[in-house]
C-alpha positions as CSV (number, residue, x, y, z in Angstrom):
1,X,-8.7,7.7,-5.9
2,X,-8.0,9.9,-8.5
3,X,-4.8,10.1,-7.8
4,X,-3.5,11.8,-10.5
5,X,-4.8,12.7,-8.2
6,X,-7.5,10.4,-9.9
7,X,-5.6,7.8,-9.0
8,X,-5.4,8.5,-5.1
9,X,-8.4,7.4,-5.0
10,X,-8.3,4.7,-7.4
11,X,-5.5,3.0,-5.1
12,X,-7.8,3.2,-2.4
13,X,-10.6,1.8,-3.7
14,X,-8.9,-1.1,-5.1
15,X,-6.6,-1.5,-2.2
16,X,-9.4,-1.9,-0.4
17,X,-10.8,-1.2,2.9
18,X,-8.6,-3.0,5.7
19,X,-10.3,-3.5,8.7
20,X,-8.3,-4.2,11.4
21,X,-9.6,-7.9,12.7
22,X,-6.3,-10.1,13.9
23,X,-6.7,-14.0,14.4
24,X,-8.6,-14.5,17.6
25,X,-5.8,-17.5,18.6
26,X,-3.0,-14.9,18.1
27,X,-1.6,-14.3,21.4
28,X,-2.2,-10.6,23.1
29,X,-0.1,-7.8,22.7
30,X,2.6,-7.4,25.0
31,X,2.6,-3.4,25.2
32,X,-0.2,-2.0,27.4
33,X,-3.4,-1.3,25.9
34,X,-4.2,2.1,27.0
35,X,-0.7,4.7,26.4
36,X,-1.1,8.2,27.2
37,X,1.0,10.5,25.3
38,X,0.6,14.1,24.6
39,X,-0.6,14.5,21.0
40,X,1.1,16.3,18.3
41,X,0.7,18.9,16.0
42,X,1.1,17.5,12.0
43,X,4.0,19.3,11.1
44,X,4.0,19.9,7.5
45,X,2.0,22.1,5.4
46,X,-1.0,21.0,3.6
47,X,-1.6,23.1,0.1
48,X,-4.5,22.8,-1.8
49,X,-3.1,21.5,-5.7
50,X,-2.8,23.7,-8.8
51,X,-6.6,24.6,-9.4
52,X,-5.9,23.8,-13.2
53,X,-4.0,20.9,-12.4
54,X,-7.0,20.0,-9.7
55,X,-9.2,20.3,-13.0
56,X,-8.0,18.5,-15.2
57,X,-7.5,15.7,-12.3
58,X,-11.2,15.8,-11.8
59,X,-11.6,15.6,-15.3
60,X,-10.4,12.4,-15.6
61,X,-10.3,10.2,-12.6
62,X,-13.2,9.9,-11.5
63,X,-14.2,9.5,-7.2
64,X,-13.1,12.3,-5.5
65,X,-15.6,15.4,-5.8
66,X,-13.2,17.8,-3.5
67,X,-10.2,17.8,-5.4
68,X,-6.5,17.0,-3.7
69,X,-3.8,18.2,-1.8
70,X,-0.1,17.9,-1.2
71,X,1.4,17.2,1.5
72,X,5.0,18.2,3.3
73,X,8.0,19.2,1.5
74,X,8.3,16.5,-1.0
75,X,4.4,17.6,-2.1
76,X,2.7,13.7,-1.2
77,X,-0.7,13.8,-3.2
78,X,-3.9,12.7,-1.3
79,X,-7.7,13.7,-1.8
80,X,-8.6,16.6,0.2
81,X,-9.6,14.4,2.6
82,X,-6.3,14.0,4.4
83,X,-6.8,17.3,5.6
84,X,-9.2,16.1,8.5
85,X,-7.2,13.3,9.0
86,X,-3.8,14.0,8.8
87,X,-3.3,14.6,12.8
88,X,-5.1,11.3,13.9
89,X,-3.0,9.9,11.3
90,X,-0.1,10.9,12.7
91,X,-0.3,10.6,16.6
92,X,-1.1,6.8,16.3
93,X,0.5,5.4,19.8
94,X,2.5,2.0,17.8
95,X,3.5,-0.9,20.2
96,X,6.8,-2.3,20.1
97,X,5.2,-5.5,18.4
98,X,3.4,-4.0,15.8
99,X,4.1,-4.7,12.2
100,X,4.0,-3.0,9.5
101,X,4.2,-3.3,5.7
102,X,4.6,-0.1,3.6
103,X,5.2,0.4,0.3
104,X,4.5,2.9,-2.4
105,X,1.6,1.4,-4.3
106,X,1.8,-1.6,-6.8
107,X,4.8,-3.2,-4.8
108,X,4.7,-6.4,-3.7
109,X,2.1,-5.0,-0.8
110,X,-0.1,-8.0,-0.7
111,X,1.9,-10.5,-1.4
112,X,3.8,-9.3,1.6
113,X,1.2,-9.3,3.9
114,X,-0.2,-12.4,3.0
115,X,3.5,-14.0,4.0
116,X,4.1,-11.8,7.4
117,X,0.9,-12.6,8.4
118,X,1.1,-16.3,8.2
119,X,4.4,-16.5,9.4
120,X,3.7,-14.8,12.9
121,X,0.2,-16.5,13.2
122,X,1.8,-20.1,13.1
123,X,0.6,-20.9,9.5
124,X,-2.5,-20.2,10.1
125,X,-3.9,-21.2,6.7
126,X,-7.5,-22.1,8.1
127,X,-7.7,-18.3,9.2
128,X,-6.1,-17.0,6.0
129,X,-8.9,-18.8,3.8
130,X,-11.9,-17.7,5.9
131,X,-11.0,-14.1,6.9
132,X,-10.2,-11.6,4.4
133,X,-6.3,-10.1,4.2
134,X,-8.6,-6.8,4.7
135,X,-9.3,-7.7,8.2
136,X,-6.3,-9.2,9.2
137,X,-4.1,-6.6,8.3
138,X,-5.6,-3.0,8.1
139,X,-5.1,-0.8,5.7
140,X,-4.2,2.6,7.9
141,X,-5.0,5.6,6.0
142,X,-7.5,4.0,4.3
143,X,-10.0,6.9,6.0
144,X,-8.5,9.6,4.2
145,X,-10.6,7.7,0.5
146,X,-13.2,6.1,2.2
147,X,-16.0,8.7,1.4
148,X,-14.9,9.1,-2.0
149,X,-14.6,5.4,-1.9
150,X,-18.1,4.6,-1.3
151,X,-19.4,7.8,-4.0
152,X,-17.1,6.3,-6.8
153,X,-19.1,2.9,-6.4
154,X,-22.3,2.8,-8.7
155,X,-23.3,-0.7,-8.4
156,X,-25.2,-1.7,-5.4
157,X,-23.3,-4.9,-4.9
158,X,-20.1,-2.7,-4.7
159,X,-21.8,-0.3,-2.4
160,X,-23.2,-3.0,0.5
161,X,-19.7,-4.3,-0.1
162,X,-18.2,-1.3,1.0
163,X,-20.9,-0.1,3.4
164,X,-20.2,-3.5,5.0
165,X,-16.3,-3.0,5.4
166,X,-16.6,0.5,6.8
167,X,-18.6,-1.0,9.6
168,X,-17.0,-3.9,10.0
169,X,-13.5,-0.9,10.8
170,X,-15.8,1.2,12.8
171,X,-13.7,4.8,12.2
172,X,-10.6,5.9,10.9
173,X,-7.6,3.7,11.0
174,X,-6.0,5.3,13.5
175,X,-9.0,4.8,15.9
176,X,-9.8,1.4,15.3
177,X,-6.1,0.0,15.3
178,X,-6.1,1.7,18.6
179,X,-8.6,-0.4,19.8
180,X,-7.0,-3.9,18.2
181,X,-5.6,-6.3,21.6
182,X,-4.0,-8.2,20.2
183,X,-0.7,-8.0,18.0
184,X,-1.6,-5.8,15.3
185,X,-0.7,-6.0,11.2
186,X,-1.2,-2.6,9.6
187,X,-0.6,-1.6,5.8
188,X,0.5,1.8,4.7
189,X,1.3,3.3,1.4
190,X,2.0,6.3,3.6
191,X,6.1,7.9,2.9
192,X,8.0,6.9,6.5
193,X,7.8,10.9,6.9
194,X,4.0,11.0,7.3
195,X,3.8,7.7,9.3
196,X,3.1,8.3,13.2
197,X,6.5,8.9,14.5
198,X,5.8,6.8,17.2
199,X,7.1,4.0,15.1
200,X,10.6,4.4,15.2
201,X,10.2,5.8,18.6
202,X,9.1,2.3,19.9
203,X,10.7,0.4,17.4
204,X,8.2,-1.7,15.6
205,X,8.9,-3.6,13.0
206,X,8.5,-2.2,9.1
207,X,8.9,-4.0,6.0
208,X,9.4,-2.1,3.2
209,X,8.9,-3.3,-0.2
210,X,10.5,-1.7,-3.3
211,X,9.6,-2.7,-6.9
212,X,11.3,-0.8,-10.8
213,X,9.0,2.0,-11.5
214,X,8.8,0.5,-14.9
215,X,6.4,-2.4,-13.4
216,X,5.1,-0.1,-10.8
217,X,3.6,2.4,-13.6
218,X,2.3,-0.6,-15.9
219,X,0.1,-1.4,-12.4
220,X,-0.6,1.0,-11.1
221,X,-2.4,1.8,-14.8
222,X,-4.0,-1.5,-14.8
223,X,-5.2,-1.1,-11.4
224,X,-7.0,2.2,-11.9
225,X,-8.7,0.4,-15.2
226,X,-9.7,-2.4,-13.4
227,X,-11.8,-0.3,-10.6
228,X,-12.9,2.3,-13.1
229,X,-11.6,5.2,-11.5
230,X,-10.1,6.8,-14.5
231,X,-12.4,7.3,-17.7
232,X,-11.6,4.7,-20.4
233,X,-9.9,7.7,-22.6
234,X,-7.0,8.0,-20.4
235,X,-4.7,5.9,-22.1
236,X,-0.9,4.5,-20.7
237,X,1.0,7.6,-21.9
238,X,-1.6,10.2,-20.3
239,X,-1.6,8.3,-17.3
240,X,2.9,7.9,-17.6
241,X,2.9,11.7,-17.6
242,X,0.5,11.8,-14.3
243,X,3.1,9.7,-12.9
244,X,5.9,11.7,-14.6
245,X,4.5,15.0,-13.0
246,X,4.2,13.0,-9.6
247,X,-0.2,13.9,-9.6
248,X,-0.7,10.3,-9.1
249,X,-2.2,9.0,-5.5
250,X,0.9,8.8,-2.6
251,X,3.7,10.4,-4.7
252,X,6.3,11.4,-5.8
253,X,7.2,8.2,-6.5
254,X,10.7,8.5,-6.0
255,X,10.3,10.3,-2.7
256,X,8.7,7.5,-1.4
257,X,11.3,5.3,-2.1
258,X,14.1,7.1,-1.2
259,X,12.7,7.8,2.4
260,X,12.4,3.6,2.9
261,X,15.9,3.0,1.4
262,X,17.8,5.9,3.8
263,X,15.7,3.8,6.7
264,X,17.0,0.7,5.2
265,X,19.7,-0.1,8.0
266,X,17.6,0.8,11.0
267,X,17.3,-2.3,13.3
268,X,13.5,-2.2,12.9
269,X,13.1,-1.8,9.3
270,X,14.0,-4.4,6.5
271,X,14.2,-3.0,3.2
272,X,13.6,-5.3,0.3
273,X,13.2,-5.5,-3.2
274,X,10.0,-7.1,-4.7
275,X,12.1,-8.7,-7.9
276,X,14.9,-10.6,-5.3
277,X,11.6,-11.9,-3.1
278,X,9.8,-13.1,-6.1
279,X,12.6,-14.7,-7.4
280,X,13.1,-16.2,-4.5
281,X,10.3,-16.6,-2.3
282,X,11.6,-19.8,0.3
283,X,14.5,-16.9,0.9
284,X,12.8,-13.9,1.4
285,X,10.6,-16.0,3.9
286,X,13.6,-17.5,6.3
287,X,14.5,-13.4,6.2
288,X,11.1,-11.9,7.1
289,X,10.6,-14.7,9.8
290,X,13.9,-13.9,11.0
291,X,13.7,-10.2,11.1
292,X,10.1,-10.8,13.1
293,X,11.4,-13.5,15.6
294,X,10.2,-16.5,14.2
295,X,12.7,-18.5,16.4
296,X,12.2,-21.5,14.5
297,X,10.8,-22.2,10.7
298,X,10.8,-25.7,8.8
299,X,11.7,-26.2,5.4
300,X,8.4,-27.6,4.9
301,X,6.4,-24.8,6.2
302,X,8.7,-22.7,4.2
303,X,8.3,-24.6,0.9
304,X,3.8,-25.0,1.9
305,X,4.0,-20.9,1.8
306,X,6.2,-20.4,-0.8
307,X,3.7,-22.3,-2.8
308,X,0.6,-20.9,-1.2
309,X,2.1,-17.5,-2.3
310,X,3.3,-18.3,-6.3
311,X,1.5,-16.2,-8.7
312,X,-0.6,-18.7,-9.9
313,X,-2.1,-19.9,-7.0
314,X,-2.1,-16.2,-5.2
315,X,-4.5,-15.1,-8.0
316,X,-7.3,-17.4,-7.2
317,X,-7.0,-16.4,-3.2
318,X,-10.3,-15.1,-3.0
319,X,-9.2,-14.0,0.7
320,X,-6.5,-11.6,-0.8
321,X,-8.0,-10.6,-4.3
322,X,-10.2,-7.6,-4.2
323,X,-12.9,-8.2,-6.5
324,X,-15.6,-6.8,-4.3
325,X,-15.1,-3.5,-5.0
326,X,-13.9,-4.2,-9.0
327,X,-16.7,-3.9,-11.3
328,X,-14.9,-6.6,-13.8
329,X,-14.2,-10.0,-13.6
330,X,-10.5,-9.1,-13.8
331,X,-8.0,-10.1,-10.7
332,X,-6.8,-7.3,-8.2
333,X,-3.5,-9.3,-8.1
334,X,-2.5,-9.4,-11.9
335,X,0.8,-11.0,-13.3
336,X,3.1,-10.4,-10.5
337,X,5.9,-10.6,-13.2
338,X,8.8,-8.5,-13.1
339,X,10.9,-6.5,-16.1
340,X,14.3,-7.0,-15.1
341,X,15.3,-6.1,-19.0
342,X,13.3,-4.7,-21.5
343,X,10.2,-3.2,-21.5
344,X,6.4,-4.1,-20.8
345,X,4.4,-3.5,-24.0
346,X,2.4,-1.0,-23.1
347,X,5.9,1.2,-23.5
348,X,6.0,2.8,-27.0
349,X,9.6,4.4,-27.8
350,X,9.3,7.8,-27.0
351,X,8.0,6.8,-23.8
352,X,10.9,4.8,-22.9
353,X,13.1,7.2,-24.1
354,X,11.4,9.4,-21.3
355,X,11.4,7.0,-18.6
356,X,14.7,5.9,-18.8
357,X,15.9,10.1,-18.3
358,X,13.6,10.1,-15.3
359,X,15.2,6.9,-14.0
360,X,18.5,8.2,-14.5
361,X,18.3,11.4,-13.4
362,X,16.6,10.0,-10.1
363,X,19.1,7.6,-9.1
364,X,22.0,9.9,-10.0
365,X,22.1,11.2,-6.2
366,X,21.7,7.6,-4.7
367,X,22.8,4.3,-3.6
368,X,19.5,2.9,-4.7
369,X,19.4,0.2,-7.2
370,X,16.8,-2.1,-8.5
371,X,18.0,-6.1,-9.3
372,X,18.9,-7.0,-12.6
């Protein structure tokens, strides 16, 4: 996952393979199994990147052999693989009780799935410990890295490890959340412009999470380090202007966010910021179970997940942290911390300098703003 365009793939590896398996005891979806619909063309443009800029990409991420495209008018970055997907992708037939959890990546993704998914399965924590977050809540276009996935590995542990997953999904994400009975959990990093418009259409739920660039950068860094899919030269500021340049795996970054915050008063869509629901977790959990139809919640279900969910704890989960496919001994879910004022370390000066101009000049057309 090169996104930077090394680190596309680098997300995807990490993020791991989500296969689509739901709790057995969760009750069956209410929306018919089988929904014919015609099919629809993908409606954006698909451009092969820069062949310099595809280069140098190469050159430094390591995993996909292909190269990368963009994708649409806002120019979304995904391994050439997309390509073959991108219609599959986008007729997915949603269900009126689907959820979903999007994000760009680094957000607050897991953490949020980890509390959906407990909340609407009755605090199943049994469940939760035994099956991984993987299968409980698929990762959708997890198809588009999974070949470059499985070449980036060069341990055989990681390999069987990832060999096992992509059977254990059976096919694209599209196909095998098809075939899921019962209320279905998907993940996407995918922009709400290149989700299957189906989803609006039938109103299924979407949580958004939005996080400060500053901490999104700082992991998304780590995360690419931590899976080896970016060569150990690549330091923060060569990987800062990938980001800068928007070459980095489901950007631009603040096309992406924008797109979730215009959705942000839709009835179906809750928009939320990962600072305010790590500052406050018992809250942001009475608002997700609200916003899903958890009719009723206790406080001390609420204060069991809020703790099942602090940072501390959340790092050991083995059920949630993705060291399969890491080649360290290094967590998949790292601090969890937020910058609401000053700067993470790995900023030097200059680059702050830069990153604040980029920030500024960002949100000087928007609404948008990130806790403080």
């Amino acid at each position: 996952m090169k996104n930077s365009l090394g680190i596309i793939l680098i997300a995807a590896a990490a993020i791991t393979i989500a296969s689509g398996g739901n709790n057995p005891s969760t009750s069956r979806s209410t929306a018919p199994n089988t929904t014919r619909e015609t099919k629809s063309t993908f409606p954006y443009n698909i451009t092969a990147v820069d062949p310099d800029v595809n280069q140098q990409l190469l050159k430094d991420f390591t995993g996909p052999k292909a190269g990368f495209v963009q994708v649409g008018p806002s120019k979304y970055i995904f391994p050439q693989t997309f390509k073959k997907h991108a219609e599959g992708l986008y007729n997915l037939q949603s269900r009126p009780d689907d959820i979903w959890v999007a994000s760009f990546p680094r957000s607050g993704t897991t953490l949020m799935q980890e509390l959906v998914w407990l909340i609407a399965n009755d605090f199943d924590y049994t469940t939760a410990q035994n099956k991984s977050l993987d299968e409980r809540f698929p990762f959708y276009e997890f198809c588009v890295l999974i070949h470059d996935t499985i070449a980036g590995r060069e341990d055989e542990d990681s390999k069987k490890f990832a060999e096992k997953l992509l059977k254990m999904i059976g096919g694209p994400g599209y196909e095998h959340i098809s075939n899921i009975k019962t209320k279905r959990f998907i993940k996407t990093h995918l922009p709400f412009s290149l989700m299957p418009p189906s989803v609006m259409k039938k109103k299924a739920k979407v949580i958004y999470m939005a996080r400060n660039p500053k901490d999104v950068i700082v992991s998304f860094y780590y995360f690419h380090r931590l899976h080896r899919t970016m060569r150990n030269s690549v330091d923060f500021k060569q990987f800062w202007d990938y980001f800068e340049k928007d070459l980095v795996n489901w950007s631009p970054y603040w096309s992406h966010i924008k797109e979730g915050y215009a959705r942000r008063n839709e009835p179906n869509v809750l928009f939320l910021y990962y600072e305010d629901v790590t500052k406050d977790l018992p809250l942001a959990i009475q608002k997700v179970a609200k916003f899903i139809g958890k009719k009723t919640i206790t406080e001390e279900q609420v204060q069991k997940l809020a703790e099942h969910l602090n940072i501390e704890n959340f790092r050991k989960n083995t059920a949630v942290n993705q060291q399969n496919l890491s080649k360290t001994d290094n967590s998949f879910i790292r601090s969890g911390k937020s910058t609401l004022k000053g700067w993470p370390k790995e900023y030097t000066d200059e680059i702050i300098s830069r990153v604040e101009m980029w920030i500024e000049k960002n949100l000087a057309d928007t609404t948008l703003r990130f806790p403080q």
